[in-house]
Residue, then its C-alpha position, 0 to 999 in steps of 0.5 A: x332225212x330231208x337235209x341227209x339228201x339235200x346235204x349229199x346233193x351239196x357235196x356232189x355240187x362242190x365236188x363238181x365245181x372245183x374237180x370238174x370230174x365225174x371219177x371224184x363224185x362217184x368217189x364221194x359216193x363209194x367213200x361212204x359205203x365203208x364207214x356206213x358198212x362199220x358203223x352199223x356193225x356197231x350201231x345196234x349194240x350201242x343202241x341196245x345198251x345205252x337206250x334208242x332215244x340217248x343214242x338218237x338225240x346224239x346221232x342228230x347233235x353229232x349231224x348237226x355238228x358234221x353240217x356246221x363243219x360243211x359250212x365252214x370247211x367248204x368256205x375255205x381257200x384250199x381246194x384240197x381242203x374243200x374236198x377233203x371237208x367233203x368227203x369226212x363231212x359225207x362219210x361221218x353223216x353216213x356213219x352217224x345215220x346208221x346209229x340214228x336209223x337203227x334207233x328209230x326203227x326200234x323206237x317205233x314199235x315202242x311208239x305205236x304198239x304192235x297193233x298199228x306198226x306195219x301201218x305206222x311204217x307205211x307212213x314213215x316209209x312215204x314221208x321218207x320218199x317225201x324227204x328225198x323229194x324235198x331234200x333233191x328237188x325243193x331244199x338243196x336248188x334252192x338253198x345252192x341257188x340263193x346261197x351257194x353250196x356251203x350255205x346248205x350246211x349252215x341251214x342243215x345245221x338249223x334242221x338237224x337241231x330242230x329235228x334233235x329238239x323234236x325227238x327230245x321231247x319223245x317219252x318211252x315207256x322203260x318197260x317197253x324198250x328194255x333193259x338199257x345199261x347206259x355203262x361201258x362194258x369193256x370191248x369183250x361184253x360188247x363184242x359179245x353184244x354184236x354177236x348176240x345180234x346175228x345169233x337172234x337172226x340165225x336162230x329165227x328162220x322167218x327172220x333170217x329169210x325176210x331180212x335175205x329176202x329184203x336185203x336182195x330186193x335192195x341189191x337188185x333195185x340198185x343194180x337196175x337203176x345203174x343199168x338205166x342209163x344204159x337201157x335209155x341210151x342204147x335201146x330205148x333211143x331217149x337221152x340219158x337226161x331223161x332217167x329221172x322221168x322213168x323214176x317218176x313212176x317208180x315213186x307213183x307205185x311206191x305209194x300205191x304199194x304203201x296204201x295198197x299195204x296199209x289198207x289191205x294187211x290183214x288180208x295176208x300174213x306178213x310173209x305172203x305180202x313179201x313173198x307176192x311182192x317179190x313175185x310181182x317185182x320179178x314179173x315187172x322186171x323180166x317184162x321190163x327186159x323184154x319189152x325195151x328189146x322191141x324199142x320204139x314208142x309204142x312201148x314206152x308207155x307199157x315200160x311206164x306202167x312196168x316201172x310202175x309195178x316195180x315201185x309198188x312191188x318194192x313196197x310190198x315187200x319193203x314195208x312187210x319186211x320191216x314189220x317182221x325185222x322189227x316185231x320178231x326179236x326181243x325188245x332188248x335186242x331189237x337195235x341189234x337185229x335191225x343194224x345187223x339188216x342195215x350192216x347186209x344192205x351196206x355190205x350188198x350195195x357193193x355189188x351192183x358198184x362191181x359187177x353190176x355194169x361189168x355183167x351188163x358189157x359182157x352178157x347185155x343190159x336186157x340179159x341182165x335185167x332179166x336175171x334180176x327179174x328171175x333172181x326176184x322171181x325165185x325169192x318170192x317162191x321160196x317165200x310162198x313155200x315158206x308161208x304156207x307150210 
C-alpha cells in the first residue's frame, strides 16, 4: 500500500512536469475510477473461485509488472507516450488492487478466527494510515528527489515483489476459506457467481444496511475533503496550502477511534458502534458548518478538535462495519460480498467529482457541509433503531 500511494503521487509529478495543467491531473485521478469500478464487479468471483491466496500472490506479480512499466515508459522521448504510460500504468494498478484488496480482506478472517478479527482490523486499518504517510510523505519525495519520478517505479518494483514473497509464504487452512474451483466455468457460471454476490447482501438486511451505511460514510468524507479548500479559502481566511494541516487531526482521531474500537468492542455490538459513530460524525460535521460560518481564530482551534471527532467517528463506523461485511456471509462467498462493497464505494466516489462543488456554488460550502452532517446524522439513527429491535 505504501508503493500504491507513493507511485500514484509519481504519476501526478510526471503529469505535471510535462503538462504543466491542473485539468491533466485531475484526469489521471478520474481515468481510475472506471476500470476500478469494473475490476471489482469482478474481483470477488475470481477470488471465490480460484482461491484468495493464488489470486493475491498474482495481484502483486501483475503490480509489480505495471511499476516496471512505469519505469520505463516514463523514461521515454515521447511526451505523449510519457502520459499515456501514466495513465494505463494508474488505471491498471487501480484495477489490479481491487483483486488484491478483496482477496486480503477475505484472507483475514482465515488468518485470525472470528474471536480476534474486528481487532486484527484496527491494526490493518492503522498500518493502512501509516502506508499512506509513507508512501506521500517519506518514500515517493525522496525517491523523486534523489532520482526523479521514473525511479519510483523501479523501487515500486523491488516492493511489490517482496510484498508477493511475503504473502507466499501464508498457509491457509483449506477447510476455513472454502471450496475454490481453480477452473474456468464458462462466462454463464460465472455470471452466475457475480450474481450470487449481491443476492448474499439483498438477502441479509444487517449486511445490506452496513455496507449502505459504510459506503456513505466514504461518499460523505469524500465530498467534505473537496469542500476544504473552498471552506479554508473563503471562510476561514487561511491559504488553501494550509489543508494538509487540517487533515493532520483527522488522521490524530483516526486512531484513537481505532484503539478506542479495539479496546472497547465488547462493550457494544457491531451495530451500535457504526450506528453511534455515524451519530458522532454527523454532530462533528454540522458543528464544522456552524462554526466555520463565524471565522476568526478563536474558532480554529474548536474546527481542530471537530475534525478530530470526524476521523475518530470514521473509525468507528469503518472498522465495525468491515467486521460484519467480513463475518456474515459464508466462507465461500466472502470475496464476492467484500468486492460487491469495494464495486458501491467505486461507484459512489463519483458523486462527490459531480455534484459535490456544483451543490457547493448553488446552495454555499457550509449549507452543504450541513446536509452532510444530517445525511451522517439519519444513518446512524436508522442504525440505532435497527440495533435495538
Amino acid at each position: 500500500m505504501t508503493v500504491v500511494y507513493g507511485l500514484s503521487m509519481a504519476g501526478v509529478v510526471v503529469i505535471e512536469e510535462q503538462t504543466h495543467s491542473s485539468t491533466q491531473t485531475g484526469l489521471v485521478i478520474v481515468s481510475s475510477i472506471l476500470p476500478g469500478f469494473l475490476a471489482s464487479l469482478v474481483a470477488g468471483a475470481v477470488v471465490d473461485r480460484f482461491g484468495r491466496l493464488p489470486v493475491l500472490v498474482l495481484s502483486h506479480l501483475g503490480r509489480a509488472l505495471v511499476a516496471l512499466a512505469f519505469w520505463g515508459g516514463t523514461q521515454l522521448d515521447s511526451p505523449t507516450l510519457i502520459l499515456v504510460t501514466v495513465y494505463v500504468v494508474n488505471a491498471t494498478g487501480i484495477a489490479l488492487s481491487q483483486f488484491a484488496t478483496a482477496s486480503e480482506m477475505a484472507m483475514l478472517p482465515d488468518l485470525v478466527g472470528s474471536d480476534r478479527l474486528l481487532s486484527a482490523n484496527s491494526l490493518l486499518g492503522f498500518s493502512l494510515l501509516v502506508a499512506e504517510g509513507l508512501g506521500i510523505v517519506v518514500v515517493a519525495p525522496l525517491v523523486i528527489k534523489l532520482g526523479g519520478a521514473p525511479a519510483m517505479g523501479a523501487v515500486s518494483t523491488v516492493l511489490y515483489l517482496l510484498a508477493l514473497i511475503l504473502v507466499a509464504t501464508l498457509r491457509l487452512d483449506p477447510e476455513t476459506t472454502g471450496r475454490a474451483d481453480r477452473r474456468w466455468p464458462g462466462w454463464t457460471v460465472f455470471r452466475s457467481d457475480i450474481r450470487a454476490g449481491w443476492r448474499t447482501i439483498a438477502q441479509d438486511r444487517l449486511l445490506a444496511l452496513v455496507i449502505a451505511q459504510v459506503t456513505l460514510a466514504g461518499v460523505l468524507l469524500l465530498v467534505l475533503l473537496s469542500l476544504v479548500p473552498g471552506l479554508l479559502a473563503r471562510h476561514l481566511g487561511l491559504g488553501i496550502e494550509n489543508g494538509p494541516f487540517l487533515i493532520l487531526p483527522g488522521g490524530l482521531g483516526f486512531v484513537l477511534g481505532l484503539f478506542l474500537v479495539s479496546r472497547l468492542e465488547r462493550r457494544l455490538s457491531r451495530s451500535l458502534w457504526i450506528a453511534g459513530g455515524l451519530i458522532g460524525l454527523g454532530t462533528s460535521i454540522v458543528l464544522l458548518a456552524i462554526s466555520s460560518s463565524q471565522g476568526g481564530g478563536s474558532s480554529l482551534w474548536f474546527l481542530v478538535l471537530l475534525i478530530v471527532g470526524v476521523g475518530l467517528s470514521l473509525a468507528t463506523v469503518i472498522v465495525p462495519s468491515r467486521t460484519i461485511i467480513q463475518e456474515r456471509p459464508p466462507a465461500e462467498m466472502r470475496g464476492r460480498v467484500i468486492a460487491a462493497q469495494l464495486a458501491l464505494g467505486n461507484a459512489a466516489a463519483i458523486v462527490p467529482l459531480i455534484l459535490g462543488g456544483a451543490l457547493a456554488d448553488w446552495l454555499g460550502i457550509q449549507p452543504v457541509i450541513g446536509l452532510l452532517g444530517l445525511a451522517a446524522l439519519s444513518a446512524g439513527a436508522l442504525g440505532l433503531h435497527y440495533a435495538r429491535s
